[in-house]
C-alpha positions as CSV (number, residue, x, y, z in Angstrom):
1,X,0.0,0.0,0.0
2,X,1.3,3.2,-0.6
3,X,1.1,5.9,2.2
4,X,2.3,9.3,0.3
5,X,-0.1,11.5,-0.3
6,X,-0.4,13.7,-3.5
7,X,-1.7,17.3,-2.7
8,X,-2.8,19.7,-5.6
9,X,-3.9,23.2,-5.5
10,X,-5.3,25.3,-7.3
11,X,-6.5,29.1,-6.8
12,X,-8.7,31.7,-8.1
13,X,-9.7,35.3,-7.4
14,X,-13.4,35.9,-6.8
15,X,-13.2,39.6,-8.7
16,X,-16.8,40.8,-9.0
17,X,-15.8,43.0,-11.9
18,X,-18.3,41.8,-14.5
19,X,-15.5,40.8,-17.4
20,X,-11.9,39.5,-17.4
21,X,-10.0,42.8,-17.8
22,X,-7.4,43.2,-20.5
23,X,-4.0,41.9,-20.2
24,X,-2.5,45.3,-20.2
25,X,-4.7,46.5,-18.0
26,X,-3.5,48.0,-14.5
27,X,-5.6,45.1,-12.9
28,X,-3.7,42.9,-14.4
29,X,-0.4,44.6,-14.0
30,X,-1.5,44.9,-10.0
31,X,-2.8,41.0,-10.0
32,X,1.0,40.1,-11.8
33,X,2.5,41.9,-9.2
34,X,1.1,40.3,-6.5
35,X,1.4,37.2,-7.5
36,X,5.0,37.8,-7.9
37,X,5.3,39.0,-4.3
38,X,3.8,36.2,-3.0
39,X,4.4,33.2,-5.1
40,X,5.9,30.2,-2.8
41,X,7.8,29.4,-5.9
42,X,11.0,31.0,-7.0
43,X,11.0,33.4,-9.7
44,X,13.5,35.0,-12.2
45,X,13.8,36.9,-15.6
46,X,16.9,36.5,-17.2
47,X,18.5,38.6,-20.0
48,X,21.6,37.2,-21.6
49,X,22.2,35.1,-18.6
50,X,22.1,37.4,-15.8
51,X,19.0,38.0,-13.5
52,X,17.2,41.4,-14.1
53,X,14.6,40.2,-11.8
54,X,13.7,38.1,-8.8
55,X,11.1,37.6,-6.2
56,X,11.6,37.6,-2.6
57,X,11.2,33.4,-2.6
58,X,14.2,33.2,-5.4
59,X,16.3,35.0,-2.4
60,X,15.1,32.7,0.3
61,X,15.9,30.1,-1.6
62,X,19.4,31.1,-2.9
63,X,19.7,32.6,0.4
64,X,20.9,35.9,-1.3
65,X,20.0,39.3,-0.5
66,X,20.7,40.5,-3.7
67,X,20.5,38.6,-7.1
68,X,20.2,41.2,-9.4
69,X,22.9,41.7,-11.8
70,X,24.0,37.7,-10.6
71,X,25.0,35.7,-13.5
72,X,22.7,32.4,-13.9
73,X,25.9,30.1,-13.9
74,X,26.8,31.1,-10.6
75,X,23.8,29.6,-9.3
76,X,25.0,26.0,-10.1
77,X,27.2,23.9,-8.2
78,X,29.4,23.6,-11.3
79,X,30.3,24.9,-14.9
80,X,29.2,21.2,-15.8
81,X,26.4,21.2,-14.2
82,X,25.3,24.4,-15.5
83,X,26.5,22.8,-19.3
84,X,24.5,20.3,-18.4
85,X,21.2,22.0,-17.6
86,X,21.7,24.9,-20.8
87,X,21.4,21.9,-23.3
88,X,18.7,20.4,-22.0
89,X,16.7,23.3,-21.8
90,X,17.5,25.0,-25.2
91,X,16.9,21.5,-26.9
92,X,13.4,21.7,-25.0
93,X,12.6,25.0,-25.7
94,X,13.6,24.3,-29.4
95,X,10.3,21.9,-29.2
96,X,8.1,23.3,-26.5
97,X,6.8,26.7,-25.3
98,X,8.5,25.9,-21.8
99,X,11.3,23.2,-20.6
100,X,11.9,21.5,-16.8
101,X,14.4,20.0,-15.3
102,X,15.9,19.0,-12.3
103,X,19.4,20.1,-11.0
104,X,20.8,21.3,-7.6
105,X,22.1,25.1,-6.7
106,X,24.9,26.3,-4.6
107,X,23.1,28.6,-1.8
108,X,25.6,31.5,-0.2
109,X,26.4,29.8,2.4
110,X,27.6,26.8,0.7
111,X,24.3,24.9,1.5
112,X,22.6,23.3,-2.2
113,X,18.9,23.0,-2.4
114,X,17.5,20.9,-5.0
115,X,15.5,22.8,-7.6
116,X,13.0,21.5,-10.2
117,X,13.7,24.7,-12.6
118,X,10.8,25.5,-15.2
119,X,12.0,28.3,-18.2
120,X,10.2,29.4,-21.2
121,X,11.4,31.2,-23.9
């Protein structure tokens, strides 16, 4: 018998605005930003390998107080392992709108935390 449990969630707002509003709108810009701020996942925007943006859960999890500027590599444990990850996800992307994989990152103080990273192109 197996004893693990699998949990999913799911949310949604309950807006009583009476249509969806634009995707340029400044509801949506505010609901973005929100969700940014308060995602329990680890988020990034990277621009020719360095991060131009990061949520406060990418910092927890890096354990970095400042990751802006921070080339991706130095996230890795390893110039291989960062090799290693690149291909995978540019030959993923190549086929599909967004690639995973798993790998491990160095934390600042020397601690690695496992990471099931997500990108899309």
């Amino acid at each position: 018998m197996n004893d693990s449990i699998n949990h999913t969630h799911a949310g949604a707002l309950n807006d009583a605005a009476p249509a969806c509003p634009d995707l340029g709108s400044p509801g949506v810009e505010a609901l973005l930003a929100s969700v940014w701020r308060a995602s329990p996942l680890g988020i990034g925007h990277l621009v020719n390998n360095r991060l131009c943006a990061a949520n406060p859960k990418l910092a927890e999890i890096t354990g970095r107080s400042e990751l802006i500027g921070l080339r991706f590599p130095e996230l890795f444990l390893s110039t291989k392992e960062f090799e290693r990850v690149q291909s995978h996800l540019e030959r993923e992307l190549a086929l599909h709108p967004v690639a995973s994989i798993e790998t491990r990152w160095l934390r600042a103080d020397g601690g690695r935390v496992e990471i099931q990273l997500n990108v899309t192109a």
